[in-house]
C-alpha positions in Angstrom: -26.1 0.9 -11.8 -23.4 2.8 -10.6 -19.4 2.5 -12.2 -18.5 0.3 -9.3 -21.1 -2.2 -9.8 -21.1 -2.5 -13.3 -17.3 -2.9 -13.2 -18.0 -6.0 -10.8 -20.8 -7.5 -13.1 -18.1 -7.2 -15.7 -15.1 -9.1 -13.7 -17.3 -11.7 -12.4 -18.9 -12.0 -15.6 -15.8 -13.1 -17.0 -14.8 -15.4 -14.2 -18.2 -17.4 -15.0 -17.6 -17.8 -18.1 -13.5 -18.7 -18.4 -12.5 -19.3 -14.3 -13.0 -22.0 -11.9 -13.8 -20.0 -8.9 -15.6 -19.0 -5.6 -16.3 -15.4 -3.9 -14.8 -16.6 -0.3 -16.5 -13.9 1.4 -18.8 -10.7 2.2 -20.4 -11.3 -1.5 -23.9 -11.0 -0.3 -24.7 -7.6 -2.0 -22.4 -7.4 -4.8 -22.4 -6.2 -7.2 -24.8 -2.8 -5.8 -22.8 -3.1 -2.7 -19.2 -4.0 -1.8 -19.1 -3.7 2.3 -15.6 -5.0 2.5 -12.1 -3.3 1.7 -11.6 -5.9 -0.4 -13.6 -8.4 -2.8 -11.7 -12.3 -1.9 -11.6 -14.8 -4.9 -10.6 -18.3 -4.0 -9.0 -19.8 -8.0 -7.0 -22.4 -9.4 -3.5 -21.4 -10.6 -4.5 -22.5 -13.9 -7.9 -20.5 -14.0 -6.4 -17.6 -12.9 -3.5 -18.0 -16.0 -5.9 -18.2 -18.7 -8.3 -15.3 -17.3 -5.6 -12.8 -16.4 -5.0 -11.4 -20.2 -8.6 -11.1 -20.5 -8.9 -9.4 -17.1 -6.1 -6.9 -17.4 -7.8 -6.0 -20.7 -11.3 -5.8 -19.4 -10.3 -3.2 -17.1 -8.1 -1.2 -19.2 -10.8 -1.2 -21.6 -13.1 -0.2 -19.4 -11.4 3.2 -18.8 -10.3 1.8 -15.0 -7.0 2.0 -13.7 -4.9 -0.3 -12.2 -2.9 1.7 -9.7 -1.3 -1.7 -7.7 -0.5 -5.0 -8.5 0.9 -7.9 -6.3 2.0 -10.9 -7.3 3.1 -13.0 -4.7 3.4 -16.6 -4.2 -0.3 -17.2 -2.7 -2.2 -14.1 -3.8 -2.6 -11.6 -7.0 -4.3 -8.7 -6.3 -5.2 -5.9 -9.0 -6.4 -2.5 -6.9 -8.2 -0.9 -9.6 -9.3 2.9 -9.7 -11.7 5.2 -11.8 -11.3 8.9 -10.5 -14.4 11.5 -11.5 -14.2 15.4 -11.1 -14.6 15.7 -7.2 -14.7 11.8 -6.5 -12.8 8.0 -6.5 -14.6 5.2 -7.7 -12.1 2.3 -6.0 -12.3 -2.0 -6.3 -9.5 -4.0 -4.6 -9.4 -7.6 -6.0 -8.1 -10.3 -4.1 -6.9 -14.0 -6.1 -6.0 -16.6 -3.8 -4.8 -19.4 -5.2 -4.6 -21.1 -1.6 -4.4 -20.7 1.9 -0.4 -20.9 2.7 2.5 -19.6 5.5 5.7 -19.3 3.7 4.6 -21.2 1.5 3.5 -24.5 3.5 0.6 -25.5 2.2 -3.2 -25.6 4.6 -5.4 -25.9 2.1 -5.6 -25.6 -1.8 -8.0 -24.1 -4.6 -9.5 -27.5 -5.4 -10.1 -28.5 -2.0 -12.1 -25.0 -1.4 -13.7 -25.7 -4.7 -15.2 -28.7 -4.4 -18.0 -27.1 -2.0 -18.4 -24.2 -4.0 -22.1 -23.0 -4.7 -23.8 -20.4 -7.0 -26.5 -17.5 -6.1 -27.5 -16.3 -9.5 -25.5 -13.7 -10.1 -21.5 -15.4 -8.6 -20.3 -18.4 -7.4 -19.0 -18.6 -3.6 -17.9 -20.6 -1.0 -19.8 -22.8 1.5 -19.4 -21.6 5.3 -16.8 -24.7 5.7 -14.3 -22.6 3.2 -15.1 -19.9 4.6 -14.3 -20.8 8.0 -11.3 -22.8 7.0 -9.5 -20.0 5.1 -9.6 -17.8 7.9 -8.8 -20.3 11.0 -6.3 -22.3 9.3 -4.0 -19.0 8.5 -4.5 -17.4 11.6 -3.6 -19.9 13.6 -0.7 -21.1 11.9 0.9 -17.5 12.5 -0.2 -17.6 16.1 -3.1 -15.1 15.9 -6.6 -15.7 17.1 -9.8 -16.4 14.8 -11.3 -13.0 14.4 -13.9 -12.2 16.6 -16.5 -10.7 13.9 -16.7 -13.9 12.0 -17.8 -15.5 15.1 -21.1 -16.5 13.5 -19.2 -18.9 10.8 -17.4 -20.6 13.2 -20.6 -21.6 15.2 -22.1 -22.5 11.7 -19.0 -24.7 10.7 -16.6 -25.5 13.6 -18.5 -29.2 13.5 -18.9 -29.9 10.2 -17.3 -32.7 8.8 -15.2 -31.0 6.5 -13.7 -29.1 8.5 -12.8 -31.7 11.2 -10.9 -33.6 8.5 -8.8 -30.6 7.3 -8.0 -30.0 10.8 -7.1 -33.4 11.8 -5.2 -33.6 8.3 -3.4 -30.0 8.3 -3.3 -29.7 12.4 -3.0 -33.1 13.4 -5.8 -32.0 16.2 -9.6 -33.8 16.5 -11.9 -30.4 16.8 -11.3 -26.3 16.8 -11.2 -26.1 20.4 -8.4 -28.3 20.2 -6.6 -26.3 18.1 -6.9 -23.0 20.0 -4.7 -24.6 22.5 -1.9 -25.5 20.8 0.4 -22.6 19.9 0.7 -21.4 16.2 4.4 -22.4 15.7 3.5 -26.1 16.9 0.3 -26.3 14.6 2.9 -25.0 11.6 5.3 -27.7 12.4 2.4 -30.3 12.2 1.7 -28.6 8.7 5.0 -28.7 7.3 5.1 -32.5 8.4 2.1 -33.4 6.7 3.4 -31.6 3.6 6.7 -33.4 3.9 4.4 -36.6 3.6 2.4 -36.2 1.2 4.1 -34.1 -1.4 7.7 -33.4 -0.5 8.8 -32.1 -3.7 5.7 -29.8 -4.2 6.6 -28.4 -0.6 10.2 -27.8 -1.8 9.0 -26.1 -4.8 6.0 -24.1 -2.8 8.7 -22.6 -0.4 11.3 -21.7 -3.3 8.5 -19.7 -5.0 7.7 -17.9 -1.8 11.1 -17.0 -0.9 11.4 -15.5 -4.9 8.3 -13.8 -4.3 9.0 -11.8 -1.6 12.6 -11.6 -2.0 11.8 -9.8 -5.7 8.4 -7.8 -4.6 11.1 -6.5 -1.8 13.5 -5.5 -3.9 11.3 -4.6 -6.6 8.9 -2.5 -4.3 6.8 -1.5 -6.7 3.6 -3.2 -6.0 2.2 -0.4 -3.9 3.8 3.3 -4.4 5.0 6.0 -2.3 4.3 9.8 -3.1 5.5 12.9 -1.1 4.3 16.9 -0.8 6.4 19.5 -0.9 5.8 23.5 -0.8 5.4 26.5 0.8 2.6 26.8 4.5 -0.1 28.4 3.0 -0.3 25.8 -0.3 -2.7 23.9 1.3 -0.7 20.7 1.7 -2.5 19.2 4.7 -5.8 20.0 3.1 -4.9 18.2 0.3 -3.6 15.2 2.0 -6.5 14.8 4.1 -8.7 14.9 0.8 -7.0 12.6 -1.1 -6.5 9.7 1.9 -10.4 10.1 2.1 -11.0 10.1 -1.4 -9.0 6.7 -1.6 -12.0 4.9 1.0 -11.7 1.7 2.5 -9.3 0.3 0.0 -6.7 2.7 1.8 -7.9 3.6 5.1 -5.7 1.2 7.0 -3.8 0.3 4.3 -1.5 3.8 4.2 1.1 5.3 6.0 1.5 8.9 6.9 5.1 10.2 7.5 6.3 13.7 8.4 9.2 15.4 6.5 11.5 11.6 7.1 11.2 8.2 7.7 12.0 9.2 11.5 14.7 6.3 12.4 16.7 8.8 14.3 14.5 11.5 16.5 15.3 15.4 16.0 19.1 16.3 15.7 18.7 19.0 18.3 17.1 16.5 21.1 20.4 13.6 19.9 22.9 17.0 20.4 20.9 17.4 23.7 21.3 13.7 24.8 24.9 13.8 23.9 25.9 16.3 26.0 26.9 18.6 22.8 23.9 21.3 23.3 22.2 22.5 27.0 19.0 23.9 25.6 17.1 22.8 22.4 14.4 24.9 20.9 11.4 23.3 20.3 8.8 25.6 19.2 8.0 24.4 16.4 5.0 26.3 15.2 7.6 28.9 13.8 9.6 26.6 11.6 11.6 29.2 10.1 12.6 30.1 13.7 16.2 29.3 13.7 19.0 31.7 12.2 21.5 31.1 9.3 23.7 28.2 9.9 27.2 28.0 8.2 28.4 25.4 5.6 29.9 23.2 7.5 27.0 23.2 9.7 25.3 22.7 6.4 27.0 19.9 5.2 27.1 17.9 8.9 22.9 18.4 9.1 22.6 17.2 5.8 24.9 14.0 6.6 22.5 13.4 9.6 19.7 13.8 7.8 20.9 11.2 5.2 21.5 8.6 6.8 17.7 8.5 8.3 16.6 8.9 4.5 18.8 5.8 3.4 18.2 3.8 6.2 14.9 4.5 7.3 13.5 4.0 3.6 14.6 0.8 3.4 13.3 -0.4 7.5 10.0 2.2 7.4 9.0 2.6 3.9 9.7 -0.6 1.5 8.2 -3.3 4.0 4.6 -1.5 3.4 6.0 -0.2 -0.4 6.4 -4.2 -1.2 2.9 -5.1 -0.2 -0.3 -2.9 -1.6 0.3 0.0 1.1 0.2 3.1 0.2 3.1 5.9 2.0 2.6 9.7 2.1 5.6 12.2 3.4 4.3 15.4 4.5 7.2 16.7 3.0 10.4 14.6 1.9 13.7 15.3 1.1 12.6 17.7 -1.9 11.8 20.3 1.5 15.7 20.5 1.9 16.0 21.8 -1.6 12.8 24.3 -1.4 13.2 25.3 2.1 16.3 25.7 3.2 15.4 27.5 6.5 12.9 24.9 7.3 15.7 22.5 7.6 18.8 25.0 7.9 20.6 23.6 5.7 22.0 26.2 3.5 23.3 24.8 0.7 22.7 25.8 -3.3 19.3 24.4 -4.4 21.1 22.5 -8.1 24.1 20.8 -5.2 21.0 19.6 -3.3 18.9 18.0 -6.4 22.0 16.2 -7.9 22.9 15.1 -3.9 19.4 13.8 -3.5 19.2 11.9 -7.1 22.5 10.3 -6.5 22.1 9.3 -2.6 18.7 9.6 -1.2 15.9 7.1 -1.9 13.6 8.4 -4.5 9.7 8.7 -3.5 7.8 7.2 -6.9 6.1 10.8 -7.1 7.0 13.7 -5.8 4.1 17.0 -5.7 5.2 20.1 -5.3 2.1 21.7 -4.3 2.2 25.5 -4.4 -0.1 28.8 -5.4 1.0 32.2 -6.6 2.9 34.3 -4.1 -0.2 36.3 -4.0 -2.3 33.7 -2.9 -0.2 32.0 -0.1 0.1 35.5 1.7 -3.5 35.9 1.2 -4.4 32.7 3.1 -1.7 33.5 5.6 -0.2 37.2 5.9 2.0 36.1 8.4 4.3 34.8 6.1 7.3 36.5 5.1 7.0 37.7 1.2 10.3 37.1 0.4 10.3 33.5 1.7 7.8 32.8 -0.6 9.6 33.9 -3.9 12.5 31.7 -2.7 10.6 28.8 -1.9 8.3 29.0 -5.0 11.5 29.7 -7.3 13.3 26.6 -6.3 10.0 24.9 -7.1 9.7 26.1 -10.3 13.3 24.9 -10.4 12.3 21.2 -9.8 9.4 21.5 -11.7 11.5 20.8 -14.8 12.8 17.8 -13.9 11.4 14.5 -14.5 10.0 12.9 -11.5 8.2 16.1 -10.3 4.6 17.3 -10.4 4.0 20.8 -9.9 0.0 21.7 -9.0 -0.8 25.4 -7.9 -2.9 24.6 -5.7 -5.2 28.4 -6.6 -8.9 27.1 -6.4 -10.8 24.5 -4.8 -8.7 21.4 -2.8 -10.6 18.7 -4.7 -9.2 20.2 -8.4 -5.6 19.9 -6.8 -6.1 16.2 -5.9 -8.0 15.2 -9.5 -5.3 16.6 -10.9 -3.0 14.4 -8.5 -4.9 11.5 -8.7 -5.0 11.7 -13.1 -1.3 11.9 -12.9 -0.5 9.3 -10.2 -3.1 6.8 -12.1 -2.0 7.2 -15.1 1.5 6.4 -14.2 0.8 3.5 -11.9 -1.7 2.0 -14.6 0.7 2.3 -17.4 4.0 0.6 -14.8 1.6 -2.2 -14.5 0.3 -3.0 -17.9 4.1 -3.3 -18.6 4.6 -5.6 -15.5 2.1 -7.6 -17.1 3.4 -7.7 -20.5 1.0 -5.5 -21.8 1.8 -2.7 -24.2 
């Protein structure tokens, strides 16, 4: 049995014994094979109370980490991690508590429950649930039923069950029915039947959606956000592309990649160009170190430019995926201004540009400074200019003592950089968690 499957025997082992639950789908070959991103528990609110201390220290007993946590109004989700020398063993768990919009209620736990059935080794739900999870919330936002479950809605669309909830939730007779009327119309039917039947629940449902999201906004730390820095030859790209693999399905959609800044603004030279302030702007930017000395001022005014898009663009590009469990990379961040000052040609003194950046610009939650020896880096590309490489490696070194950085000479194989990444960036996450949860 590999680690993946016996850390699923050992989670739905404890949900059989303490939790009133269902698998809602894709559980056919768990636990020797999970073929979704994610593994979809339907629970009560009160199962799920009484489990989650036993849960959280299952896992963490279990020598798993759990690298993000979500707790929103509808859904917790624990993305738990176990990284090997050369490999990532990953297991995204998904607790619903009910199918919901802004927290107007389609359908709850019990209701899902009651037509819940068991397969020897978990209990999951019948094709009506799992039909009704999916249709109700897509259509209530105005999006069509996926086309891959197309089998489940053949098997359920006419099933008594599922005609009620629709005629309760939708106010419509069938499912082709509903696919005519638009998603804001069908929400409005929803919120009038929960107006009916349980006003003050409703009242209460939407208040603890609005603190939700409001808090896991603010908050942003239920996913994370980690940037590369260092000199061309460290092998940054390399490393990236290793590590987004090494994360599998868990992250495959669910990261962004960004390059040097969040990019609200496009290039300063093209925005001096449209202006009318510069005729010509240079744009070859294979030879990034192209440009010539530019003068403080010059300095100062690139920097202010540059800022803005940090400050800004953080809080419009990166905390809306930051707030949900996405993961954001920078190739590069605003740490390159400090190491690279011809990069960016902004000239200024490397300790003006750390205490600048720790007071103004939004911080990334880890920041690698990926670099080899000087010997090394001209060894993988001569090109480079020798005494670029002391500079750039020295204000590394530089940042390397301050807290929030992670230096990793990158001098043998790829896959040791990232282990070494991934045993830091686990580590931290699982530990920021287990105090979320009010564990010490």
């Amino acid at each position: 049995m590999t680690e993946t499957a016996e850390h699923i025997s050992q989670i739905i082992g404890l949900l059989n014994d303490r939790a009133d639950y269902a698998v809602l789908r894709n559980f056919e070959d768990l636990p020797d094979k999970n073929t979704s991103r994610d593994i979809d528990i339907i629970i009560t609110r009160e199962s799920l109370k009484r489990v989650k201390p036993s849960l959280v220290k299952m896992i963490d007993e279990s020598g798993w980490k759990i690298i993000t946590y979500l707790n929103s109004d509808r859904l917790v989700t624990f993305v738990c991690a176990k990284n090997k020398t050369g490999s990532t063993e990953m297991v995204q768990w998904d607790f619903f508590i009910n199918t919901s919009v802004f927290g107007i209620l389609l359908m709850d736990a019990t209701e899902f429950l009651a037509y819940k059935k068991f397969n020897g080794f978990l209990y999951y739900v019948g094709v009506e649930g799992q039909f009704l999870d999916k249709y109700l919330y897509n259509r209530a936002v105005g999006s069509p039923y996926p086309e891959k479950y197309y089998q489940t809605r053949k098997e359920a669309e006419h099933l008594p069950m599922v005609l009620e909830k629709l005629r309760t939730a939708f106010g419509v007779k069938s499912v082709e029915e509903a696919d005519k009327v638009k998603g804001r119309k069908l929400l409005l039917r929803a919120i009038g039947f929960n107006l009916r039947r349980r006003p003050l629940k409703l009242l209460m449902d939407v208040m603890r959606f609005l603190y939700t999201f409001i808090r896991n906004y603010v908050c942003s730390d239920t996913a994370f956000s980690i940037g590369f820095t260092g000199p061309d030859g460290a092998g940054k790209t390399t490393v990236i592309n290793l590590l987004i693999d090494r994360l599998g399905a868990v992250f495959k959609k669910a990261h962004v990649y960004m390059h040097f800044r969040p990019t609200l603004f496009g290039n300063l030279g093209d925005v001096a160009q449209s202006a009318g302030v510069k005729k010509n702007v240079d744009r070859n930017y294979d030879q990034p170190h192209r440009g010539g000395r530019t003068s403080v001022v010059s300095s100062l005014l690139r920097l202010a430019y540059y800022s803005v898009d940090y400050v800004v663009g953080y809080f419009l590009k990166v905390k809306p995926h930051t707030r949900i469990t996405r993961l954001v990379i920078f190739d590069r961040y605003f740490t390159d201004i400090i190491c690279d000052s011809r990069r960016s040609r902004i000239y200024l003194p490397a300790r003006f540009l750390y205490w600048y950046g720790k007071l103004i610009i939004p911080s990334l939650d880890y920041n690698v400074l990926l670099s080899a020896s000087t010997e090394t880096i001209l060894r993988r590309k001569a090109e480079l200019d020798k005494d670029e490489v002391v500079c750039i490696n020295e204000k590394i070194n530089y940042l390397a003592g301050k807290k929030g950085y992670l230096l990793v000479m990158n001098e043998h194989t790829p896959d040791e950089a990232v282990d070494t990444i991934f045993q830091h960036v686990y580590s931290e996450q699982h530990r920021k968690n287990l105090k979320r949860l009010g564990v010490s």
